[in-house]
C-alpha positions, -999 to +999 in steps of 0.1 A: +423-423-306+445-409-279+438-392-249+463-363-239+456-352-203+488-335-202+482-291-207+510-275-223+523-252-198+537-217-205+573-210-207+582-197-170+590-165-175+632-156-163+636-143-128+647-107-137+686-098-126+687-077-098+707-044-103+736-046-082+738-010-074+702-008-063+707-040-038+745-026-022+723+009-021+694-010+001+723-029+023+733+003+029+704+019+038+688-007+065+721-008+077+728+028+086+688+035+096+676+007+119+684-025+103+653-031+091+628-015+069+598-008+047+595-003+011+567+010-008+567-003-041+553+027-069+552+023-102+560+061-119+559+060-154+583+055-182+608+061-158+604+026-142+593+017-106+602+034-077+610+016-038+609+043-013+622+028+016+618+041+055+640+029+079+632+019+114+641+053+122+619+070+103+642+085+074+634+080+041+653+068+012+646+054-025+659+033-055+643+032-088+645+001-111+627-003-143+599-026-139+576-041-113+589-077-108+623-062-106+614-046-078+593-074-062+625-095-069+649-069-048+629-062-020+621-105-017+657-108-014+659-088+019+650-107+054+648-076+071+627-054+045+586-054+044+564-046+018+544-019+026+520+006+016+511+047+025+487+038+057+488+059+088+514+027+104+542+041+082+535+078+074+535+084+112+571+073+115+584+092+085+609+118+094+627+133+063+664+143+068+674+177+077+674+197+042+654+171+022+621+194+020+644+219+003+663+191-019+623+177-028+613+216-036+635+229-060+630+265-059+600+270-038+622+263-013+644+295-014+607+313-012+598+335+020+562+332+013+556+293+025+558+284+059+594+262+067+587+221+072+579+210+105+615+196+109+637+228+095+621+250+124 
C-alpha cells in the first residue's frame, strides 16, 4: 500500500494575449494625458469588458477587450497605470473633452430643452 501525498494540480490556465491595438492605444493615451493613469475595469456585457481610463489630467479615455483577465493582463503590464474604481478620489478629477457630452448623447444633445454640460458653457 502506497501513500501518494502528491495533489494533482490543475492545468494553469494560458496568460491571455494582449491585443496589440488596445496596449499601442493605452501608450498613447498616458502619454499624451499626464503620463500616468487610472483605469476602471467594467465588465459590460456580451460586448466584453470595458477599461475606462483617466489621465492625470483629468480626460477620459477607454478600450474595450473581451474578457476580464484580458483586461487585468493589459492594465498589469503598465508601470504607470492604477487600478481603480468610481470613488469621489477619481470622479473629482474627471474632465471630459470639449464635445464628448454631445459625442456620449447622441441626439439629446442637439436638444434646447436640457441644460449644456458644465464644460460646454
Amino acid at each position: 500500500m502506497s501513500t501518494d501525498t502528491h495533489a494533482e494540480q490543475a492545468p494553469a490556465s494560458p496568460a491571455p494575449t494582449l491585443p496589440s491595438h488596445t496596449v499601442d492605444a493605452i501608450k498613447k493615451f498616458v502619454a499624451e494625458h499626464g503620463g500616468s493613469a487610472s483605469a476602471v475595469i467594467q465588465p459590460i456585457g456580451l460586448a466584453g469588458v470595458r477599461i475606462t481610463l483617466v489621465g492625470a489630467d483629468g480626460i477620459l479615455g477607454d478600450q474595450v477587450v473581451k474578457d476580464l483577465a484580458t483586461a487585468n493582463a493589459v492594465v498589469a503590464s503598465f508601470d504607470d497605470v492604477t487600478v481603480s474604481e468610481w470613488d469621489r478620489a477619481i470622479t473629482s478629477i474627471v474632465t471630459p473633452r470639449k464635445g464628448h457630452f454631445q459625442k456620449m448623447a447622441g441626439w439629446v444633445a442637439r436638444q434646447t430643452r436640457f441644460p449644456k454640460a458644465r464644460n460646454e458653457r
